[in-house]
N, C-alpha and C positions, 0 to 999 in steps of 0.2 A: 315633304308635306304629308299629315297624316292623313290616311284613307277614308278618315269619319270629315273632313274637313277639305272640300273641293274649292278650287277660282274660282270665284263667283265671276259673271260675265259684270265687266266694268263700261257703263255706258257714256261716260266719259263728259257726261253733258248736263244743264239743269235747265229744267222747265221754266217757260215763262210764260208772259200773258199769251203771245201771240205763238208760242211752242209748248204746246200742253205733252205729256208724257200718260205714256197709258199702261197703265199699271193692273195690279192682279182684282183691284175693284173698281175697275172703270179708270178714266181719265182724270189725271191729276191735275188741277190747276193753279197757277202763282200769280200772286200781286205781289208789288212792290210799292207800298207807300212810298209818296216823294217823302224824301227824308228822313224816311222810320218815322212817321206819323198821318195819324189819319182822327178823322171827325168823329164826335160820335153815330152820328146820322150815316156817316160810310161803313162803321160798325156792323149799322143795324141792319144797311143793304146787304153784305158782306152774310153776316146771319142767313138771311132772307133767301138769299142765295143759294147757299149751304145745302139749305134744306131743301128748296123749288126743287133745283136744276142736281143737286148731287146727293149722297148719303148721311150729306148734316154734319161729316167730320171734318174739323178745322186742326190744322199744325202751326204754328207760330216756328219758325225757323232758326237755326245760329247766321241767318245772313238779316234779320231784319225783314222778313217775307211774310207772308200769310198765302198757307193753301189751303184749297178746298179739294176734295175726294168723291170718287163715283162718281161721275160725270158723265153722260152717257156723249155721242160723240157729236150728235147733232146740240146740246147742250153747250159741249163745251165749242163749237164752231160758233154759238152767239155771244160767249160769254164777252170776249176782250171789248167788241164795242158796250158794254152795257158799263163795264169799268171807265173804260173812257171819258162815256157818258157822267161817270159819276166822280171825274179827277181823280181817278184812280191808276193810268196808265197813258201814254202817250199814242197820239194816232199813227206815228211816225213807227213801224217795227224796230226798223233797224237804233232807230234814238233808244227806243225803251230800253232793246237789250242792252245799250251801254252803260243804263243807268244803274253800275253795281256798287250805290254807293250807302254805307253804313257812318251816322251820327252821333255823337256823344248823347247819348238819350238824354242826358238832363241841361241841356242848351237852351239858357234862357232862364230857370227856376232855380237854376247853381250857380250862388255867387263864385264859389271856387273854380267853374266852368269857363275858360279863355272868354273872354266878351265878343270875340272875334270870330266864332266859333261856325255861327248860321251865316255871318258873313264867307267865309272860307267857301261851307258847303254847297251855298248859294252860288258863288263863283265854279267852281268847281262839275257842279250840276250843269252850270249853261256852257262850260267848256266841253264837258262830254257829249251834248246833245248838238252843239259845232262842230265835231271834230268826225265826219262820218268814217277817215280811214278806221277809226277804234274800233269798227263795227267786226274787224279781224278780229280782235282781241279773245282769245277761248273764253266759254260760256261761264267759266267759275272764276274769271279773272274777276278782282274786286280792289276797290278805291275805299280809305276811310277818310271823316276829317274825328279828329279825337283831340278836345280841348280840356282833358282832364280833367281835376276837381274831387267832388266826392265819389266815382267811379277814375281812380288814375290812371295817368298814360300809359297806355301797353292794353288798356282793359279789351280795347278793338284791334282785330288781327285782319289786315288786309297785303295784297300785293304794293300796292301803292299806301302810303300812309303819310296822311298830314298829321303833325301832332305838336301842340303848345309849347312851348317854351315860357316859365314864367309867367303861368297862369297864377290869380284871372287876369291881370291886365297886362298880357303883351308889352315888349317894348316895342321898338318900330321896326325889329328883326325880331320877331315872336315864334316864326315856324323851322319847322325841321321836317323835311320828306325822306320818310324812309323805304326805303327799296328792297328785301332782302337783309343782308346784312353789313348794309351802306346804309349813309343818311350825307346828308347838309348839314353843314354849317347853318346857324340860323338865319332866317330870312322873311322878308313881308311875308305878309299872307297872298298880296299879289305875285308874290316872284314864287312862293311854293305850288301854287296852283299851277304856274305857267311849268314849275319844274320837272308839277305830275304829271302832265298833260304829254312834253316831252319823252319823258320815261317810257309812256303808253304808246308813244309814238313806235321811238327805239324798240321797244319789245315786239311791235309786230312788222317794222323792217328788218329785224335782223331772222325773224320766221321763226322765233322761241315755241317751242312746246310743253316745257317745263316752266311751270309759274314761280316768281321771287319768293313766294311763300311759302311751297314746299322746296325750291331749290335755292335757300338763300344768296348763291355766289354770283348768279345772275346778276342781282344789284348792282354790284361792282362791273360789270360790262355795259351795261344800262348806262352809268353815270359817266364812263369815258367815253358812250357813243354819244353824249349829248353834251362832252366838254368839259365835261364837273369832275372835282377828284370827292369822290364819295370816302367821307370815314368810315370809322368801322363803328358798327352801331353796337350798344350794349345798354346794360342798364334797364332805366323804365321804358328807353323806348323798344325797348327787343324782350319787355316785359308779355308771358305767356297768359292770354288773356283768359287761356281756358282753366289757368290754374285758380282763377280770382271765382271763391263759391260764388254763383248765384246768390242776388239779394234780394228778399222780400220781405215784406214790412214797410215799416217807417224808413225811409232813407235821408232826406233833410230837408228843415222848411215843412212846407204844407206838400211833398212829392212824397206819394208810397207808391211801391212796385209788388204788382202779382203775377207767379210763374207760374206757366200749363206745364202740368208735370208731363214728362217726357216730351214738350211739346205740343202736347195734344189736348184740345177742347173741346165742345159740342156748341153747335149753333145758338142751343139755349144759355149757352156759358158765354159765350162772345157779347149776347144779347144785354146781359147781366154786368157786362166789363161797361160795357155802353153807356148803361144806366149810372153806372159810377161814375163815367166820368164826366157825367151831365152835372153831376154833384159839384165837381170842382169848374176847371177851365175849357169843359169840354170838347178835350182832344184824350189819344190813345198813343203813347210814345215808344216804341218799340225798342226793343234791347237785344241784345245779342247770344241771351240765353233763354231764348222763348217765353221772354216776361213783356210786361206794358206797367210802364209808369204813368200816373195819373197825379195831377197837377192840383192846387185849391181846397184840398181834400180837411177835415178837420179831425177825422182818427182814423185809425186801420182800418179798412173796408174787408170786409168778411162776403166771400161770393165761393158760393158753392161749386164745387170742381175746379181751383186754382187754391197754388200757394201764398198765403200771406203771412206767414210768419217765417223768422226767419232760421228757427231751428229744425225744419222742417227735413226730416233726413229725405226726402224726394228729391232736394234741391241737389244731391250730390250721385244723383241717379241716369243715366243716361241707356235707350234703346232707341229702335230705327223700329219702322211701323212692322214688321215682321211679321207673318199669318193672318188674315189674309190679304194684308195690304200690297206682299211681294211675294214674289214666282218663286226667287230663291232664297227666300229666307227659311229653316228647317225649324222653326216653331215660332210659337206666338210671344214675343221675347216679349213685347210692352208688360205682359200679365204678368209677367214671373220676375222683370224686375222690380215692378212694385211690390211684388208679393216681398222681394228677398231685400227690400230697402228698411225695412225694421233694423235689421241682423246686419245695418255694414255697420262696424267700427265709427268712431268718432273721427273727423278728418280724413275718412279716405272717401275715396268715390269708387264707382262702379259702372262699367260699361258691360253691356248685356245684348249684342250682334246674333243677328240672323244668318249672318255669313263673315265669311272671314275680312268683306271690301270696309265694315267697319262705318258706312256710313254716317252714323248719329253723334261719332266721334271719333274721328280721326286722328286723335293724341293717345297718349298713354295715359291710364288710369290705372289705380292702386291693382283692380283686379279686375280684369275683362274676361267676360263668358262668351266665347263662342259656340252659336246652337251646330251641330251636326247630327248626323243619323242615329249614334251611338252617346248621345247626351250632350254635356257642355267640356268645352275644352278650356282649360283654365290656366291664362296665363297671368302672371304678377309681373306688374308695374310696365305690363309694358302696351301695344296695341293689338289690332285683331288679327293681323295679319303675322303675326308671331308664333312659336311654334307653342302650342300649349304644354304645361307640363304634367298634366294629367287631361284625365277627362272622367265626369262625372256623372254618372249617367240620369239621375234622379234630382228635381231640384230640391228636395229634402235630405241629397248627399251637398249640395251646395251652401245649402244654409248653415249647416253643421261645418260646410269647413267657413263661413265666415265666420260663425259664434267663433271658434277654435284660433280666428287669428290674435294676435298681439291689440290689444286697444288701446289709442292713441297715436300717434303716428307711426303707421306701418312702413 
């Protein structure tokens, strides 16, 4: 490992309503919409919030989440009942934590979307919130249900994965649960939910510490502790969700999607997403790459500080809050990847880390900067924790070598 580029400490865990994490500007706070959706009215509390109780900065997450920032500690000790209060989160701790569960965003407005799809999550959601042993389950373990359509199957990446078959109208064996790199044969929606549920069992009897998703072979011990011979999974369902660009704009029907570049919004941007969706079906549908689809809508809605178009090179831009938002991040990496998102290439992306733990994206991108002492460490196609092959000390030696690469697929 090179000297300019230290371990960052791994805390191995993710904040939640009722486990706030406290960070280099106060205390960070999570919600978890039921569903990956919320009201506009929970929007506007959500804002309101923002600004009262913290520093006004909102994150839209790859899990389907919404946090809030600066939170001082007595703040954030009232925050979980005021969510509650607002059907925001469960009174039960232990239920909430288990709800890691991410939804086809456009269920329900996408004919092409399995019909069965909120039926699934539905199910699925009241199994996790019965099944208290899950409450072992590690804090980044996550359940999808993904009814494909015009975002397709593979676009949601979880440990447990429900996913359509033969969408949009199922036959009467419509599901497939994938595990790693196992799946089922097809199956109701009833019997795949009962199959997640199991899996989730099996994974915290056998005292796994390695999740299916980053150690896919577990699947396959998963499905012989619960009886099932698991195939091998490939195709769209072992489809990398992180390789599908972000979409904004027009998506189909009366649904358009707008992305908070890196993530990130401000109270008065949230407030403004609100207002839009007061326009259509007023709700805010969460997506898996820090975007909200909006329902009824009748053209592209243009909101200042979010992406809605969809050539928008941001969309292929990726950093983690860096300076001052974390202790060990070695620069303000948000500034300097937008600054350097002009200059990437056509179809490539860019990940731009504070540290080598890589946070913001944990896959491989065409070219990732990692910030250290001595500048950025640059490695291609692969992730942060890789060894760089240079380092660059200036980000106007970085920009110059992106102009400098090959354009078009790198």
């Amino acid at each position: 490992m090179s000297a300019a580029f230290s371990a960052p400490v791994v805390k191995g865990w993710c904040p939640g309503l009722f486990a706030p994490m406290q960070a280099a500007d106060g205390w960070l706070m999570r919600v978890r919409p039921p569903l990956d959706r919320m009201t506009a009215a929970q929007a506007h509390l959500l804002a309101d919030v923002a600004e009262q109780d913290g520093n006004g900065q909102i994150s839209l997450t790859n899990r389907g989440n919404v946090q809030l920032r600066g939170f001082s500690l007595e703040a954030a000790q009232a925050f979980p009942q005021r969510m509650i209060a607002a059907g925001l989160g469960q009174a039960d701790p232990e239920a909430e934590r288990r709800l890691a569960l991410q939804v086809s965003p456009l269920v329900g407005i996408d004919p092409a979307c399995a019909t069965e799809t909120m039926l699934c999550a539905d199910a699925l959601r009241n199994g996790l919130v019965d099944h208290p042993s899950l409450s072992a389950l590690p804090d980044k373990f996550g359940f999808c249900v993904d009814g494909g359509g015009f975002f397709p199957t593979g676009s949601l990446r979880a440990d447990i994965m429900l996913q359509a078959v033969g969408s949009p109208v199922p036959t009467e064996a419509g599901w497939r649960v994938v595990c790693g790199s196992s799946c089922t044969e097809p199956q109701t929606a009833q019997v795949a939910v009962q199959t997640a549920l199991a899996l989730a069992e099996a994974f915290v009897k056998r005292g796994e510490t390695q999740r299916p998703l980053r150690v896919p072979a577990i699947g396959k011990q998963l499905f012989a502790e619960i009886g099932l011979r698991g195939v091998s999974a490939s195709g769209a369902e072992m489809q990398n969700g992180s390789l599908l660009a972000a979409r904004a704009g027009h998506l189909t029907g009366s649904a358009y999607a707008a992305v908070a570049p890196l993530g990130r919004l401000t109270a008065a941007t949230l407030r403004s997403c609100a207002q839009v969706a007061q326009q259509g079906d007023g709700l805010l549908r969460m997506t898996a790459w820090s975007g909200l689809v909006f329902s009824g809508l009748k053209k592209n809605p243009e909101i200042s500080g979010m992406i809605t178009h969809p050539d928008d090179a941001r969309l292929r831009v990726y950093a983690c809050i860096g300076t001052p938002g974390c202790a060990q991040a070695a620069g303000d990496v948000g500034r300097d990847a937008l600054v350097l998102a002009p200059f990437l290439p056509d179809k490539a992306d860019l990940h731009v880390s504070g540290c080598r733990k890589g946070c913001a994206h944990p896959g491989a991108a065409t070219v990732t900067l990692v910030a250290g002492s001595e500048g950025y460490g640059v490695v291609l196609q692969g992730t942060a924790s890789d060894e760089p092959i240079c380092i660059l000390p200036k980000t106007e030696d970085v920009r110059a070598f992106l102009q400098a690469l090959p354009k078009g697929d790198v």
